[in-house]
C-alpha positions as CSV (number, residue, x, y, z in Angstrom):
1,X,36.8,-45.6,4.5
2,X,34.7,-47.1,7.1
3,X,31.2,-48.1,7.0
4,X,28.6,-47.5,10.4
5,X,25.2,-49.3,10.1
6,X,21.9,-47.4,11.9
7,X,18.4,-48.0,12.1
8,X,15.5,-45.8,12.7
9,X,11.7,-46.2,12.7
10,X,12.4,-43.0,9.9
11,X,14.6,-41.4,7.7
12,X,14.1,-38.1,6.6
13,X,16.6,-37.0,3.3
14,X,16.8,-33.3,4.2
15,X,16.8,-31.2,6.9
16,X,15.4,-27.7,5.8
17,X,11.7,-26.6,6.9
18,X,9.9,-29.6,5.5
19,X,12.4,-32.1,6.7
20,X,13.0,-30.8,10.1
21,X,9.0,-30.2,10.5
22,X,8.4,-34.0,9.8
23,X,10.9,-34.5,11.9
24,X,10.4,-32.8,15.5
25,X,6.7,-34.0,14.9
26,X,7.6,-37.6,14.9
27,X,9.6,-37.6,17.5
28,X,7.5,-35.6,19.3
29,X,5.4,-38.6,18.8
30,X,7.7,-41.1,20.1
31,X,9.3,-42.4,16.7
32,X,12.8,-42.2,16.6
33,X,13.6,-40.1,13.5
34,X,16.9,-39.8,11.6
35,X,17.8,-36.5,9.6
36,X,20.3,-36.6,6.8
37,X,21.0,-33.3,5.5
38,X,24.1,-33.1,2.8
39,X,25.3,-29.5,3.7
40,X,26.2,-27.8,7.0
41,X,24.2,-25.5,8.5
42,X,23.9,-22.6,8.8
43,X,23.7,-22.3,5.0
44,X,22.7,-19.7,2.6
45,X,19.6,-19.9,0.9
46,X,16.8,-18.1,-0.8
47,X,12.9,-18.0,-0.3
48,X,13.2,-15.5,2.7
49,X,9.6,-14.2,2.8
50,X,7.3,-15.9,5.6
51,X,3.1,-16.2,5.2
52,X,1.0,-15.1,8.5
53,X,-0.9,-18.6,8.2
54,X,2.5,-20.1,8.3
55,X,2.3,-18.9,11.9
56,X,0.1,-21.0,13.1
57,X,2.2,-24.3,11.6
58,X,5.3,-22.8,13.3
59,X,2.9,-22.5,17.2
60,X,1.7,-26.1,16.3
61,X,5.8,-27.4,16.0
62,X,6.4,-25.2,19.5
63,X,8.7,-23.2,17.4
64,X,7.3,-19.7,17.6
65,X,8.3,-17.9,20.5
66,X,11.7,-19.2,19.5
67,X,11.1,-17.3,16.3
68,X,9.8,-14.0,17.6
69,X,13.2,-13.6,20.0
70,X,15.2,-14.1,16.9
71,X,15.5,-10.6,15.8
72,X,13.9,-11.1,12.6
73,X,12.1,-8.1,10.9
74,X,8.4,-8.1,10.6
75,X,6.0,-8.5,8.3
76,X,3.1,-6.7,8.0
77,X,1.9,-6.7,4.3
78,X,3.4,-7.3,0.5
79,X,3.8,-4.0,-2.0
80,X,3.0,-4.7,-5.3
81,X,4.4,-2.2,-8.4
82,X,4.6,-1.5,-12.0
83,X,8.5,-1.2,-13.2
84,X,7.8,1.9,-14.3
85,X,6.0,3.3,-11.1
86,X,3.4,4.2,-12.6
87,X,1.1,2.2,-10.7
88,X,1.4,1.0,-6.9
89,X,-0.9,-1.3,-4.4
90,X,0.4,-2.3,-0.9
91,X,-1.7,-4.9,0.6
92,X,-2.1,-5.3,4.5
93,X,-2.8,-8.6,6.3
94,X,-4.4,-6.8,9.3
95,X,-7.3,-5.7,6.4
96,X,-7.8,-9.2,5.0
97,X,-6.6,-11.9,7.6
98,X,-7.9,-11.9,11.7
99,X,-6.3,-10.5,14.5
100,X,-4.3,-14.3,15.0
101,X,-2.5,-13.3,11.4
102,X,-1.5,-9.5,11.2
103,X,1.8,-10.0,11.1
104,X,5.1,-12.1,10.6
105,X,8.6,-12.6,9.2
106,X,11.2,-11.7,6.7
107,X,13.6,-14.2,7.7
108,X,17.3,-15.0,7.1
109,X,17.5,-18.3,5.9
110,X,20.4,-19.4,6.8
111,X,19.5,-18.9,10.6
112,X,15.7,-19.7,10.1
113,X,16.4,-22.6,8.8
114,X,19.3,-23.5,11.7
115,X,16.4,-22.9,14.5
116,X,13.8,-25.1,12.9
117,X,16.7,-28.1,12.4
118,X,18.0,-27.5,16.3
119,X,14.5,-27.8,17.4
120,X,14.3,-31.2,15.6
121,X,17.2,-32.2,17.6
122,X,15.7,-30.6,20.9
123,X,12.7,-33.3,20.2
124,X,15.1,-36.0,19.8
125,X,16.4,-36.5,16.1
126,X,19.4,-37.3,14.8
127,X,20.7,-35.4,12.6
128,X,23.8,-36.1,10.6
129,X,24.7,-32.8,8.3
130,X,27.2,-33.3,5.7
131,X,25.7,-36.7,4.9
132,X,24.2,-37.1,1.0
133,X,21.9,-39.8,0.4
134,X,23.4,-41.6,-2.8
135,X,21.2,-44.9,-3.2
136,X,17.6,-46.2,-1.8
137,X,17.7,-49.7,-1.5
138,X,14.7,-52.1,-1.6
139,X,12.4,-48.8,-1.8
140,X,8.6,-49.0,-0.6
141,X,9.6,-52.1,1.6
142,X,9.6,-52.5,5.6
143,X,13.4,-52.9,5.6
144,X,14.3,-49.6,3.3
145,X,18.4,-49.0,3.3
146,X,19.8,-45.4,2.6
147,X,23.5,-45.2,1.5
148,X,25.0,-42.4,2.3
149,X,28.4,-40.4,2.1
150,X,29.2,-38.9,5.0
151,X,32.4,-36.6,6.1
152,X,35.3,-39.7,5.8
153,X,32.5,-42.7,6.6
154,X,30.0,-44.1,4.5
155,X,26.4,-44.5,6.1
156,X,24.0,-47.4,5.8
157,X,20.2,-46.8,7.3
158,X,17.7,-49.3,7.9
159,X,14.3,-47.7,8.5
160,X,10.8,-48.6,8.1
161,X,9.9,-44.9,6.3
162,X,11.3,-42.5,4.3
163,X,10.1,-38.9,4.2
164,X,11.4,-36.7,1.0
165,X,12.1,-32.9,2.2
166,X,15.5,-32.9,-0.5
167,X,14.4,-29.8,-2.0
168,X,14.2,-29.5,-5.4
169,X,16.8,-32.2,-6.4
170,X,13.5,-34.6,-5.1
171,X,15.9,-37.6,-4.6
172,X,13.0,-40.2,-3.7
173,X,10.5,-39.5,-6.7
174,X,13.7,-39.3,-9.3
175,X,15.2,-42.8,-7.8
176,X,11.7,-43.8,-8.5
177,X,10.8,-43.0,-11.5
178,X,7.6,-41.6,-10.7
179,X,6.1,-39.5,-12.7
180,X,6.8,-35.5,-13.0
181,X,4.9,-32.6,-15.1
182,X,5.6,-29.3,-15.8
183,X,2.3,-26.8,-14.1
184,X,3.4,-24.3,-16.4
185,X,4.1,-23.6,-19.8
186,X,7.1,-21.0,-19.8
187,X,10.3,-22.0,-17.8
188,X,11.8,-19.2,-15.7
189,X,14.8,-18.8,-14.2
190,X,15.8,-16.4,-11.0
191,X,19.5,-14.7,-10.8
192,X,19.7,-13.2,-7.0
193,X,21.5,-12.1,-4.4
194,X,21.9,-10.2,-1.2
195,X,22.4,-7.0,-0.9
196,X,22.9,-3.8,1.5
197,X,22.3,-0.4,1.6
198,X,19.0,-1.1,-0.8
199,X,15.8,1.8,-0.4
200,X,13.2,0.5,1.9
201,X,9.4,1.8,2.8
202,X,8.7,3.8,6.0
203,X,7.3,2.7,9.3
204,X,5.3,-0.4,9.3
205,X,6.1,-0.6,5.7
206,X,9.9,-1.2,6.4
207,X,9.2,-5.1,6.3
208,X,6.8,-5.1,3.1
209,X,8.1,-7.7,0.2
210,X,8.3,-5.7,-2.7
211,X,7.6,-7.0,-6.6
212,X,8.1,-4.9,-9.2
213,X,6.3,-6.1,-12.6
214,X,8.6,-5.9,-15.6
215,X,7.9,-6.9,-19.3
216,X,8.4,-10.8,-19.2
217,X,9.2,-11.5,-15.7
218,X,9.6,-9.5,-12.2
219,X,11.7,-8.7,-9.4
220,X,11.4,-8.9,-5.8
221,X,12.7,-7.2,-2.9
222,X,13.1,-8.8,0.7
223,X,14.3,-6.8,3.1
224,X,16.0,-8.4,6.2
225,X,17.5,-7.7,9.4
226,X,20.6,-5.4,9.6
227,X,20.3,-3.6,6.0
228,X,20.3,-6.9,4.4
229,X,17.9,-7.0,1.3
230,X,17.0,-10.5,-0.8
231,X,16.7,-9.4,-4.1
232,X,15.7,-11.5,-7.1
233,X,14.8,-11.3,-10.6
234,X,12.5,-13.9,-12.5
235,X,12.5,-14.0,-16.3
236,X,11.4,-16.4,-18.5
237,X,14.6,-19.3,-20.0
238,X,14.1,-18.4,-23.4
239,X,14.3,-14.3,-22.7
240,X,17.9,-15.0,-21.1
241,X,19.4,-17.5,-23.4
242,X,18.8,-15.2,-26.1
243,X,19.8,-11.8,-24.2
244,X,22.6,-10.1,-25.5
245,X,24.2,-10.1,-22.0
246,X,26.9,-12.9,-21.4
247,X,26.9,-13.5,-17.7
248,X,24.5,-13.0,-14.8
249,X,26.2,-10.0,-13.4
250,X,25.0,-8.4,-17.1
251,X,21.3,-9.8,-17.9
252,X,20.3,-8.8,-13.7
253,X,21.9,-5.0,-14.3
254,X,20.5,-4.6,-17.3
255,X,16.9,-5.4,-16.0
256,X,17.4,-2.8,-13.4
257,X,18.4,-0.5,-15.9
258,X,15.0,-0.8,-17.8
259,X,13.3,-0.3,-14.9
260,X,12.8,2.8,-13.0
261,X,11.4,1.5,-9.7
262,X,14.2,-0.9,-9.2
263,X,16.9,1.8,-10.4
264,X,15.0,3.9,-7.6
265,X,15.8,1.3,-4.9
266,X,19.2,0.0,-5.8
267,X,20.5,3.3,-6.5
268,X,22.8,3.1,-4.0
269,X,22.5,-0.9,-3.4
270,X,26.0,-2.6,-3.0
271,X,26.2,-6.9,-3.6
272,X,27.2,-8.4,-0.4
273,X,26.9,-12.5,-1.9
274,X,28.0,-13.4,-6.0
275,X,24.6,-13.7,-7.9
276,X,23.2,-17.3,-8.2
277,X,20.4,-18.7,-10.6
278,X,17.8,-21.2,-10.3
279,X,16.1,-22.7,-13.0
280,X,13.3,-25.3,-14.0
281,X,9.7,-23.4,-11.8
282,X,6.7,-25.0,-11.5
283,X,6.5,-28.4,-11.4
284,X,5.1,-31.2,-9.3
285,X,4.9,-35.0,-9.3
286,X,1.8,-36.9,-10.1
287,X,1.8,-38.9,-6.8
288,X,3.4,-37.6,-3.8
289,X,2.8,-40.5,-1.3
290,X,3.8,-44.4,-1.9
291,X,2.9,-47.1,1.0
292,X,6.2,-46.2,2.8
293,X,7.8,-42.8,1.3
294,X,6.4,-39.4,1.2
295,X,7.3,-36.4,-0.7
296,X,7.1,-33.2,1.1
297,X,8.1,-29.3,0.3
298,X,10.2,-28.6,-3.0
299,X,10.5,-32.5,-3.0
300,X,6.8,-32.9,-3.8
301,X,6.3,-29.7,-6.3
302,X,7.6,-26.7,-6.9
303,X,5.8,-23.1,-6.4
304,X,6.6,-20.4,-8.4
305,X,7.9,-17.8,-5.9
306,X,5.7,-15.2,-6.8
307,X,3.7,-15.2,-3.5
308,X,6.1,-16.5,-0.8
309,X,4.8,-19.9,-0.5
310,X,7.3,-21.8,-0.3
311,X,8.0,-22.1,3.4
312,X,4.2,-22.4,4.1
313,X,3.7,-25.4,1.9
314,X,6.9,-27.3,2.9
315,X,5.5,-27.0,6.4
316,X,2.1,-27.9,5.5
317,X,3.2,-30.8,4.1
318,X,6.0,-31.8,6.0
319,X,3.5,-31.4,9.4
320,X,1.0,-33.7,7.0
321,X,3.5,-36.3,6.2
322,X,4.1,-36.8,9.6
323,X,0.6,-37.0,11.0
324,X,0.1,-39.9,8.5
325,X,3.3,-42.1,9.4
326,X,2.9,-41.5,12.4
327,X,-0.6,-42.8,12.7
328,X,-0.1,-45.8,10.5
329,X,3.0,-46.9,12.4
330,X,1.1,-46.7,15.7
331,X,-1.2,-49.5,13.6
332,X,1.6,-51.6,12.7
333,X,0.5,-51.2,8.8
334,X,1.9,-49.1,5.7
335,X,0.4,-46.1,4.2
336,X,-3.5,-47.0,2.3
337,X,-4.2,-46.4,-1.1
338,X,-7.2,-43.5,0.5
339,X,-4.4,-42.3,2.6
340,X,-2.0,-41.8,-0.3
341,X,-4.2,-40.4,-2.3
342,X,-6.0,-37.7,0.0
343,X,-2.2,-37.0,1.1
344,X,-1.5,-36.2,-2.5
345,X,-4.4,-34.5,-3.3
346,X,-4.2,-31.8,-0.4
347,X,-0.8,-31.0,-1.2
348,X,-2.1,-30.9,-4.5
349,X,-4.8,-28.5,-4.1
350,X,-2.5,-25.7,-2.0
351,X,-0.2,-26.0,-4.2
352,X,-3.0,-25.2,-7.4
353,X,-4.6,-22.3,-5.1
354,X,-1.7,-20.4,-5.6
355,X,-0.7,-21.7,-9.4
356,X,-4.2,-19.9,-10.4
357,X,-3.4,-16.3,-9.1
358,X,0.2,-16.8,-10.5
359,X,-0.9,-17.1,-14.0
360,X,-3.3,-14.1,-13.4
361,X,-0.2,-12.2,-12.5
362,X,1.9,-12.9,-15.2
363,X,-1.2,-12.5,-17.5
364,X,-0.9,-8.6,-18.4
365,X,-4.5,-8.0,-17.9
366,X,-4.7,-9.6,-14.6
367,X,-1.2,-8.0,-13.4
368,X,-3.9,-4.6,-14.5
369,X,-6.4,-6.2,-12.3
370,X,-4.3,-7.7,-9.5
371,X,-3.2,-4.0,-9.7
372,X,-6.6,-1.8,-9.2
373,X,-8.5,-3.4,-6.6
374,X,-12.1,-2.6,-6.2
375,X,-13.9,-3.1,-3.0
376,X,-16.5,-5.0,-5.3
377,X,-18.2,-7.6,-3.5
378,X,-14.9,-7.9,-1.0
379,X,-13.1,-9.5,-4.1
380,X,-9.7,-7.7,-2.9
381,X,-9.9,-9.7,0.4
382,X,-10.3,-12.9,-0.8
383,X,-7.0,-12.7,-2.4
384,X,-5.3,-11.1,0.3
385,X,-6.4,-13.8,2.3
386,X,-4.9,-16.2,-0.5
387,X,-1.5,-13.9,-0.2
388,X,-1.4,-14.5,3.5
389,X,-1.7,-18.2,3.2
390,X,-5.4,-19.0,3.5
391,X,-5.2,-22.4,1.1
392,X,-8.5,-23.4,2.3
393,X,-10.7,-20.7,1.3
394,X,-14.3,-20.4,2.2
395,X,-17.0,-21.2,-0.6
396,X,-17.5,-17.3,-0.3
397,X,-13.7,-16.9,-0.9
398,X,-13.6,-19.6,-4.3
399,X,-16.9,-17.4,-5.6
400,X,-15.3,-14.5,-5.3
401,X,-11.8,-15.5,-6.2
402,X,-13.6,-17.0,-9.8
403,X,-15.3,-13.8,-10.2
404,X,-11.8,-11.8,-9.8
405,X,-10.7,-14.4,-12.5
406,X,-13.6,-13.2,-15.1
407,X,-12.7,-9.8,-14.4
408,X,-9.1,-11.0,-15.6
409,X,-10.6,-12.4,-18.9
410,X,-12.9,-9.4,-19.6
411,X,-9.4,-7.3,-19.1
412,X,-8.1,-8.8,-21.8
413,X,-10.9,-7.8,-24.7
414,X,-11.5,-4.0,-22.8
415,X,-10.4,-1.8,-20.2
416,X,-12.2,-2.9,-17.3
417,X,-10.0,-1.3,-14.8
418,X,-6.8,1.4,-16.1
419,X,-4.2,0.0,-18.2
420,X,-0.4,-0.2,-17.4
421,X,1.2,1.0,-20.4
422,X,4.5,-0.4,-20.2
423,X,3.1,-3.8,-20.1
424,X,1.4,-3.3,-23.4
């Protein structure tokens, strides 16, 4: 098997939305840039649901007119509901976010993801799919080697940076060794699948995410061009191990069963992909940034899915990564111990904005609260600016989003707002 030598100003390890952000920005900027994705595109994958501030990362990359010819479905809003459908709240951007942020995409990954990496190339990357990064040599240095396995060739890449966007296998920060905490305290896990034939809302409503709360856990429904329909079902580790049901197929039908609102909308659902799982949510390393290597996306942290973030901070990030190596490779210097550290700590912070109003939602009494929105003070838009991917809120927006978390607390002693029995 032959060996071919390259050498880039940067190597990115992955080539999904935070890879091939980082990417098409640095070459945008002149660096030459090197993607190494391990699968071929297009590719199946999950985390389908698009944020309106996400839209303004996608016009900043030159991506978004590319996006709104692509005959995705739009966006307008998120429906949030009891599995017992008893209780119902569909949130609107266009009555929290500006006139800029009304609306965006459900999007199929698979071809989402196939723009955004094309665009990289349009912008001057190389990209080399089917290629897994297998070894970091001399890591943090000025003359960083990648080994890679490529389709009958091995690879060996010489470059001066290395940005992270591997997903949640977070190749960099494993080789490492740096360290990595848990943000939560239950481990979930999410069995899924695709879909057709699924209920959907009316009108404008068509392209609403729906969750559907359940005892333990929660479901959520994607809908997607052509009758397609994401749908997912989060439950905590321990709740599935010990399950009576032997296999996937079992623990995700029988969690439709106990609920009437899914029952309602799969009624006459048929699978069009095998149901996968995903394990191990919520989790992020302690540093995200060394002098030469930067962790981006699921590679820094990982999101529970709750809220559709995940796109919007892997671009975020990616977008951020980018800024900084570009900028400190125009000075002929490596990454500053300020620079790391601000780099860390802004990923960190979006990435805690959300991890707040998750716990509130698994917490019964703020599910209850999340679920009865009082025009009190605007409380209810501040978090559906939060839902549409406002992670730098206001100081009016923190007041009031700490004032919708005492109203969780004071939930939990006496019925502030009406309960949701099934939860109880």
């Amino acid at each position: 098997m032959k060996t071919v030598t390259e050498s880039c100003d940067v190597a990115v390890i992955g080539g999904g939305p935070a890879g091939a952000a980082a990417g098409a920005k640095m070459a945008q900027a002149g660096l030459k840039v090197t993607i190494l994705e391990k699968e071929k595109f297009p590719r199946f994958c999950i985390g389908e649901s698009l944020l309106p501030h996400g839209n303004d990362l996608l016009k900043e990359l030159g991506v978004w007119d590319k996006l709104e010819t692509a005959g995705f479905l739009r966006k307008y809003g998120a429906e949030f509901c009891s599995g017992d459908n008893s209780r119902r709240h569909r949130l609107w951007f266009e009555e929290s976010l500006d006139s800029d942020h009304q609306y965006t995409y459900q999007v199929d990954r698979a071809t989402f993801d196939q723009l955004l990496l094309n665009h990289a190339r349009d912008y001057g990357c190389t990209v080399h799919e089917q290629t897994r990064v297998t070894a970091l040599e001399k890591p943090d240095s000025e003359a960083m080697t990648l080994d890679c396995q490529g389709p009958g060739e091995r690879r060996q890449i010489t470059a001066r940076w290395v940005i992270d966007a591997s997903g949640r296998s977070a190749f960099a920060g494993r080789d490492m060794g740096l360290i990595r905490r848990s943000t939560e305290k239950v481990r979930r896990v999410a069995i899924y699948g695709h879909f057709e034939g699924a209920a959907r809302n009316e009108g404008k409503a068509e392209g609403h995410i729906t969750i559907v709360r359940i005892p333990g856990g929660w479901f959520w429904l994607i809908p997607l061009a052509h009758d397609r329909t994401s749908v997912g079902l989060v439950l905590p580790t321990k709740q599935t191990r010990t399950s009576p049901a032997r296999n996937l197929k079992d623990i995700f039908e029988q969690a439709v069963k106990s609920s009437p609102a899914m029952t309602e909308r799969l009624e006459a659902a048929r699978p069009m992909t095998p149901l996968q799982a995903t394990g191990d949510y919520s989790w992020k390393f302690s540093s995200l940034a060394t002098r030469r290597i930067v962790l981006t996306g699921d590679a820094a942290g990982f999101v529970d899915p709750i809220f559709s973030s995940g796109i919007l901070l892997a671009l975020k990030s990616g977008l951020r990564a980018a800024e900084m190596v570009t900028g400190a490779e125009a000075s002929g210097r490596s990454l500053g111990a300020w620079e790391r550290f601000a780099y860390s700590r802004g990923v960190t912070r979006s990435m805690n904005q959300y991890g707040r109003l998750i716990r509130a939602f698994y917490d019964r009494a703020g599910f209850e609260v999340f679920m009865s929105p009082q025009p009190v003070l605007q409380i209810p838009r501040s978090v559906g600016r939060l839902v549409g991917g406002d992670t730098n809120p206001s100081l009016g927006d923190r007041l009031r989003l700490r004032l919708f978390q005492g109203v969780c607390r004071a939930q939990r002693l006496f019925d502030v707002v009406p309960a949701i029995h099934s939860l109880r």
